[in-house]
VEXDREN-2710 file (C-alpha; in Angstrom, 1 decimal):
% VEXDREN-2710
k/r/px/py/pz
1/UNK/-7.3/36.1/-43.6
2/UNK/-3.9/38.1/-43.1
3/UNK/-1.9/36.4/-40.6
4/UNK/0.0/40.0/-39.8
5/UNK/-2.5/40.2/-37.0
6/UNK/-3.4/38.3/-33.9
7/UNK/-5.7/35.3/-34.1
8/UNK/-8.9/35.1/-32.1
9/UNK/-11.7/32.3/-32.2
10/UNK/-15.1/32.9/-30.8
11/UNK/-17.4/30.5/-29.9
12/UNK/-21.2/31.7/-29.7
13/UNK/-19.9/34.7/-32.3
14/UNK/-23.2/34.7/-33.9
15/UNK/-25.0/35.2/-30.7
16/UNK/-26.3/39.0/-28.9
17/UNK/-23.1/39.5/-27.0
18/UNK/-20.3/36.9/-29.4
19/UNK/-21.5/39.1/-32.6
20/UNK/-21.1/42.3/-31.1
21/UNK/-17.2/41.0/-29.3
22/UNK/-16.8/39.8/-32.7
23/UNK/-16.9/43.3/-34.1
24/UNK/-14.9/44.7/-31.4
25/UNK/-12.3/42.2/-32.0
26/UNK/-12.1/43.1/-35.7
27/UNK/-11.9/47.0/-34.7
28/UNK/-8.9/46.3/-32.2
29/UNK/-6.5/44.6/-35.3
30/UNK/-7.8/40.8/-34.5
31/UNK/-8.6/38.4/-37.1
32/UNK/-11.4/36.1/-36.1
33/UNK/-12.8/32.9/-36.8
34/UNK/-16.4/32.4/-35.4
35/UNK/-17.4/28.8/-34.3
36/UNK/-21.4/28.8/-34.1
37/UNK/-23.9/25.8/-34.3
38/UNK/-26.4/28.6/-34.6
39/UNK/-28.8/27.2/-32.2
40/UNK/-29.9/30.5/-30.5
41/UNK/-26.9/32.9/-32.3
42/UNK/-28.6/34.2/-35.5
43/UNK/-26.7/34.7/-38.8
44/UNK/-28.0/37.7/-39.6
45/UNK/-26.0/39.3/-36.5
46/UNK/-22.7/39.1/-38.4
47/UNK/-24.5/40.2/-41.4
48/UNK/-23.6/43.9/-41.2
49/UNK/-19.7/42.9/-40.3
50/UNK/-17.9/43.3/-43.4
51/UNK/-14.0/42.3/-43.2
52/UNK/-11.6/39.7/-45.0
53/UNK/-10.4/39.1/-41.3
54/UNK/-13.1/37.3/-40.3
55/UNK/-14.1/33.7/-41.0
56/UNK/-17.7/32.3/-39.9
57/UNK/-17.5/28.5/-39.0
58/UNK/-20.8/26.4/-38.4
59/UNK/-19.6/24.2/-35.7
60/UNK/-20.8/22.6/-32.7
61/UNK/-18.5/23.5/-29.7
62/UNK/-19.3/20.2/-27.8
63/UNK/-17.4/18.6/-31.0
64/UNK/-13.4/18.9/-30.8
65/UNK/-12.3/22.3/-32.3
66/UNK/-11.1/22.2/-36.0
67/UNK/-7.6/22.5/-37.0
68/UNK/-5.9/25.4/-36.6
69/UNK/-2.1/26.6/-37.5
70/UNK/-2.0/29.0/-35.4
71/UNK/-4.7/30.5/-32.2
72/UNK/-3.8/33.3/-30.0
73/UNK/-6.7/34.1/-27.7
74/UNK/-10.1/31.9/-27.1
75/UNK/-13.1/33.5/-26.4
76/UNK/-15.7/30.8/-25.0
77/UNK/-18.8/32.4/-25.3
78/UNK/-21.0/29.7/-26.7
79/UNK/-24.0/28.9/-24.3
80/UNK/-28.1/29.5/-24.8
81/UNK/-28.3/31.8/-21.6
82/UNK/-32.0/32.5/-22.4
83/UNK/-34.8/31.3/-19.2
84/UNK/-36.8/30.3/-22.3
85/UNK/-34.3/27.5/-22.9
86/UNK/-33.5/25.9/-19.4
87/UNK/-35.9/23.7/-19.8
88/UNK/-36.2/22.7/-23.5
89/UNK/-32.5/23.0/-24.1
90/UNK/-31.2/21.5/-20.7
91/UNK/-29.0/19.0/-22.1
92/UNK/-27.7/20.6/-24.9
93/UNK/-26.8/23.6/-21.7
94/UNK/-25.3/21.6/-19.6
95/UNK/-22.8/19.8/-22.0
96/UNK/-21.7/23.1/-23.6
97/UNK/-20.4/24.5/-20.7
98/UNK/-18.9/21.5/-19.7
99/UNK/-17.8/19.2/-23.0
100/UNK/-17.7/22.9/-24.4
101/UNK/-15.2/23.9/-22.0
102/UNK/-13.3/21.1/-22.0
103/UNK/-12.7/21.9/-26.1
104/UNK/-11.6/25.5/-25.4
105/UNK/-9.1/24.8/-22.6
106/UNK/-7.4/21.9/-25.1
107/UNK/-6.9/24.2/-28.0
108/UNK/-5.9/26.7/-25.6
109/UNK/-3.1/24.2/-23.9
110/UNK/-2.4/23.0/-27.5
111/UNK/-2.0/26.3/-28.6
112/UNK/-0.5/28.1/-26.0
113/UNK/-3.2/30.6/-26.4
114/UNK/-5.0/32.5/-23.5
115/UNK/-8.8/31.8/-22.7
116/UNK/-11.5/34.5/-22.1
117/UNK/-14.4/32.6/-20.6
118/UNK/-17.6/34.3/-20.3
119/UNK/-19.1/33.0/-16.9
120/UNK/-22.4/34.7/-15.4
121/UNK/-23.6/36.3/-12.1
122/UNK/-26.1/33.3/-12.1
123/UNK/-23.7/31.0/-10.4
124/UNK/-24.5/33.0/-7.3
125/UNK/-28.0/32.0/-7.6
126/UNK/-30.3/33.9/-5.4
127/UNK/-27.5/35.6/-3.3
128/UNK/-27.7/35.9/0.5
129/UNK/-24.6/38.5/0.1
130/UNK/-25.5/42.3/-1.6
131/UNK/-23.9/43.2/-3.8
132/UNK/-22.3/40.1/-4.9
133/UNK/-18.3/40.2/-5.1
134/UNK/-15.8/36.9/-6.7
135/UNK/-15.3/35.5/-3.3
136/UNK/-19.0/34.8/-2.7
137/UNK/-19.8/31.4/-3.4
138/UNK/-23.2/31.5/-4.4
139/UNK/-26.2/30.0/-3.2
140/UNK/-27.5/27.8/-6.3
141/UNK/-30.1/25.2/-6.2
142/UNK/-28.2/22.6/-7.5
143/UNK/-31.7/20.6/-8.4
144/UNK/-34.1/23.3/-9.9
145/UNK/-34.9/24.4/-13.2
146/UNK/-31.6/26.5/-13.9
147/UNK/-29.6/24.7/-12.6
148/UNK/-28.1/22.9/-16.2
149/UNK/-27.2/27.0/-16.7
150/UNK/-25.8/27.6/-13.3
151/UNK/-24.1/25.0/-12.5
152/UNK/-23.0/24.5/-15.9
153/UNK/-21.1/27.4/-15.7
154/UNK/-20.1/26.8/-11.9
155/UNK/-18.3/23.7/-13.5
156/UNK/-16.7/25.6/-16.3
157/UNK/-15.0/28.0/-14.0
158/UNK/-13.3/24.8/-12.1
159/UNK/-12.6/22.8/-14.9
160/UNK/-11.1/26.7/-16.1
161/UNK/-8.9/26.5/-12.5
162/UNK/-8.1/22.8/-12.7
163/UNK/-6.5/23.1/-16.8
164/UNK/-4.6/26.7/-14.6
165/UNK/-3.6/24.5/-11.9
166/UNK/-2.4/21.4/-13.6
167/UNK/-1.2/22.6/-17.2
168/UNK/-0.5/26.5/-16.5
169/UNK/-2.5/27.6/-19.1
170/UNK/-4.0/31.4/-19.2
171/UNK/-7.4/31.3/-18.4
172/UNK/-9.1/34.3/-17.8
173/UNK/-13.2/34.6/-16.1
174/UNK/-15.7/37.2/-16.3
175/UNK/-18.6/36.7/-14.8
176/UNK/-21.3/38.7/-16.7
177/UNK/-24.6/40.2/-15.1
178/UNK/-27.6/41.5/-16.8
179/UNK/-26.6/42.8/-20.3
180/UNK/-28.7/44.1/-23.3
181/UNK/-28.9/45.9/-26.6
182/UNK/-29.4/45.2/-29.9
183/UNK/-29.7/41.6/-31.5
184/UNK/-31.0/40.1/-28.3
185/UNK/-33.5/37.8/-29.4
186/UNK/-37.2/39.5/-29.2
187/UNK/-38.1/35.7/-27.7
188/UNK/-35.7/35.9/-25.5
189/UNK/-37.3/35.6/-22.3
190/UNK/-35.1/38.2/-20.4
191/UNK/-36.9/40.6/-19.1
192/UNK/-35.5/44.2/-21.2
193/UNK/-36.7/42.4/-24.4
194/UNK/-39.9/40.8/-23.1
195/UNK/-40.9/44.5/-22.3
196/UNK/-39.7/46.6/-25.6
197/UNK/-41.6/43.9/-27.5
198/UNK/-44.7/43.7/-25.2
199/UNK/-44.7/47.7/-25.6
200/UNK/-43.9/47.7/-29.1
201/UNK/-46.8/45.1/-29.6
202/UNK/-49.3/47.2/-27.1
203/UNK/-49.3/44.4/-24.8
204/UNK/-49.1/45.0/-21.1
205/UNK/-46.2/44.2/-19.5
206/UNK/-45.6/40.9/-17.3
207/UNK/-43.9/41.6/-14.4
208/UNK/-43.3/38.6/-12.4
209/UNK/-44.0/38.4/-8.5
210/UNK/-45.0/41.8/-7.4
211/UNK/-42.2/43.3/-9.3
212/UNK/-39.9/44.4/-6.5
213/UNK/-37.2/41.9/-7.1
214/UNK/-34.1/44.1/-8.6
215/UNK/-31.8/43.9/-11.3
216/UNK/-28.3/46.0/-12.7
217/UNK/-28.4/46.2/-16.8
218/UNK/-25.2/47.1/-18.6
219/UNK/-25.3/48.2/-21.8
220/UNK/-23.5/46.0/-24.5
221/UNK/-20.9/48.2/-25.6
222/UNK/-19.6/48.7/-22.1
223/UNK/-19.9/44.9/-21.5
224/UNK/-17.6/44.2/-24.6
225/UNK/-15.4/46.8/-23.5
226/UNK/-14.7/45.4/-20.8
227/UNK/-14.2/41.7/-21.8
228/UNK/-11.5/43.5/-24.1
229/UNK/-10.0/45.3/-21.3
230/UNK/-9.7/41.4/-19.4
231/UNK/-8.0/40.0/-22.7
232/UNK/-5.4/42.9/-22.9
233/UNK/-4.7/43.2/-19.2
234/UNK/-0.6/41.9/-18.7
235/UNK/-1.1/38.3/-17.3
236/UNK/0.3/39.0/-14.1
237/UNK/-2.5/41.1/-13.3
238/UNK/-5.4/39.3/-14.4
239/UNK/-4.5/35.5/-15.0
240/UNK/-6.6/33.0/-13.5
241/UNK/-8.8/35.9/-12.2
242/UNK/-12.7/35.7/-12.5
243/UNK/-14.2/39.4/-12.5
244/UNK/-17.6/40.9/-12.0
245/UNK/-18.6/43.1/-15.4
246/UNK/-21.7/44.4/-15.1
247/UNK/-24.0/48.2/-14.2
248/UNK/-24.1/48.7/-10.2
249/UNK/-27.3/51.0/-11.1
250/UNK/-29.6/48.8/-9.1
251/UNK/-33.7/49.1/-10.0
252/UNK/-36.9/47.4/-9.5
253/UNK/-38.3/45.4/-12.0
254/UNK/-41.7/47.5/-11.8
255/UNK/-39.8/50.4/-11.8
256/UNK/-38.1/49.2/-15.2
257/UNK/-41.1/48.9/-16.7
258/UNK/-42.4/52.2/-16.0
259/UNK/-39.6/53.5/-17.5
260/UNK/-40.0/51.2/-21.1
261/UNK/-43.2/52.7/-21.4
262/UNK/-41.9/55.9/-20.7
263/UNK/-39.8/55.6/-23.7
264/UNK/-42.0/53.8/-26.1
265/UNK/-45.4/55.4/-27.3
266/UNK/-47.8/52.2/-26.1
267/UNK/-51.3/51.6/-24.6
268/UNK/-49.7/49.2/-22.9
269/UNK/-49.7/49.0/-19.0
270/UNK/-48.8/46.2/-16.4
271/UNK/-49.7/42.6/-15.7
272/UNK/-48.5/40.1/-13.0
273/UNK/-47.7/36.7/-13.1
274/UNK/-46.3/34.1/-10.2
275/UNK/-42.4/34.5/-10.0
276/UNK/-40.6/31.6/-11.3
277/UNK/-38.6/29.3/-9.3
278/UNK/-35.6/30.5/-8.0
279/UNK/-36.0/33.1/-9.7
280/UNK/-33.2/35.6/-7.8
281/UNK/-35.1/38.4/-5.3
282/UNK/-31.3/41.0/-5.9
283/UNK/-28.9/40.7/-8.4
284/UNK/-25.9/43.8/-8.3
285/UNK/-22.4/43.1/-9.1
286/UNK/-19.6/44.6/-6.4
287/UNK/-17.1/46.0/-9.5
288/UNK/-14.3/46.9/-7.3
289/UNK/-11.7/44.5/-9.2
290/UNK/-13.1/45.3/-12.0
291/UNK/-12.1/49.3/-11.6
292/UNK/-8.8/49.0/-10.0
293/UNK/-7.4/45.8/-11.9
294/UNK/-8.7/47.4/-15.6
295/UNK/-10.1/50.9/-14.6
296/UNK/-13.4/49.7/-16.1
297/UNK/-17.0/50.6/-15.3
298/UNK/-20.1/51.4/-17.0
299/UNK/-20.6/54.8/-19.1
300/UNK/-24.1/54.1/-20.9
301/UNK/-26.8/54.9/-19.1
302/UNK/-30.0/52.8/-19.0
303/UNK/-31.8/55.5/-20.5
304/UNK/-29.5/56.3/-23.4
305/UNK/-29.3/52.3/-23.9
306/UNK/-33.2/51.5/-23.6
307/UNK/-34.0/54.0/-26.5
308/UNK/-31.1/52.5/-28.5
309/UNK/-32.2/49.1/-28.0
310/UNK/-35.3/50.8/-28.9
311/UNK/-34.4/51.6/-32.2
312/UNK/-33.0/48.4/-33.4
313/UNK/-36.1/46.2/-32.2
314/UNK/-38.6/48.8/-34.0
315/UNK/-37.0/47.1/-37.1
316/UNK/-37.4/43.4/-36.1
317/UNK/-40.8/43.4/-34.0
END
């Protein structure tokens, strides 16, 4: 890899939303190294990325970081962040975005490098305030069955202030709601690919509860963008800063459905099950910092992204 241009590592590269930064990263003059154990990240997403500035490393992040001459930025976005795997993969969860962390924000003090770390609108849990802005501390059942998610990546945001605090390291938070697109795993238990491939497969849909619970969904490509826009920003804008990203379009889960079978040709119709536990009953991001810190918001509509998410699961389902 040329050294003429910045150096970016990516943990969780070869996941849905690491594969597709990695990309970006690579269009915006970065050379990258990917760090992947490849436990839920599949190869085959980086398959299509073709570039002598990128370097695919299969590493576990809870293991210290390899050697590096030089590092620039640190993008810590390993972490299974599937329902299906709360459970199963607890441990494993709870240690990556903690030991995980920990690895990140020492190359990043070692290097002098700035940090990108991908947080999640799950560490407000099932929010009592609507729409949920940075200053809202959550409401997280510290007990239940996500909690090695949520409170895993409640902890990495404070050990993220405490390296700030104590070292002065650049550490910079996004807190991520709902995305999708292509390469999200068709098993993935989130419920935009549990519908396409339930549609695709002319099963009916499961909706969970009776369906009125709400969700935002942003688009990948306007999710990347704006993790890029957080890395660019001058430090003394955006430094120690954690920042919703994420669609304000609030809808109904039923009424999600109705519109995945509205764009695939199915038999298909609906289903209920019991809600899981703790499952959230709202879940839209307040943007506000997002759009006058970085002038960032959401361009892809969930139309226009359901049909191309569409198009790329045809291929895999």
């Amino acid at each position: 890899m040329s050294k003429d241009r910045p150096h970016a590592v990516v943990t969780g590269g070869g996941g849905f939303v690491g594969s597709h930064l990695t990309e970006s990263l690579l269009d915006a003059n970065r050379r990258v190294t990917v760090l992947d154990n490849f436990g839920s990240g599949r190869p085959e997403n980086l398959a299509s990325v073709e570039s002598d500035h990128l370097e695919v490393r299969e590493h576990d992040i809870c293991d210290p970081l390899p050697a590096f001459t030089d590092v620039d930025e640190l993008y810590h976005f390993a972490s299974r962040a599937s329902p299906e795997d709360f459970a199963s993969h607890a441990v494993e969860i709870a240690l990556t975005n903690s030991e995980g962390t920990r690895n990140i924000l020492d190359a990043a003090r070692e290097h002098e490098a700035k940090a990108i770390l991908a947080s999640t609108s799950e560490i407000y849990g099932d929010p009592d305030v609507h729409p949920q802005h940075e200053q809202y501390n959550g409401n997280v059942n510290i007990r239940g069955p996500r909690a090695p998610y949520d409170e895993g990546k409640r902890f990495s945001e404070a050990l993220a202030v405490a390296y700030e605090q104590q070292y002065g390291i650049d550490v910079r938070t996004v807190r991520i709601f709902n995305t999708y697109g292509p390469r999200m795993r068709t098993d993935d238990g989130r419920v935009i690919p549990n519908f396409l491939t339930q549609a695709l497969t002319d099963e009916d849909l499961t909706v969970y509860g009776d369906g009125t619970q709400t969700r935002s969904f942003c688009y990948v490509s306007d999710l990347v963008r704006g993790i890029l826009a957080v890395a660019d920003a001058p430090p003394d804008r955006v430094a120690g800063e954690a920042i919703n990203l994420g669609s304000t379009d609030e809808i109904e889960i039923r009424a999600l459905a109705a519109r995945v079978l509205n764009v695939v040709e199915t038999d298909a119709a609906l289903t209920y099950e019991s809600l899981p536990q703790d499952d959230p009953s709202q879940r839209r991001p307040d943007i506000t910092k997002a759009k006058e810190l970085l002038e960032w918001e959401p361009k892809v509509t969930l139309e226009e992204g359901l049909r191309r998410t569409l198009e790329e699961f045809r291929k895999r389902v």
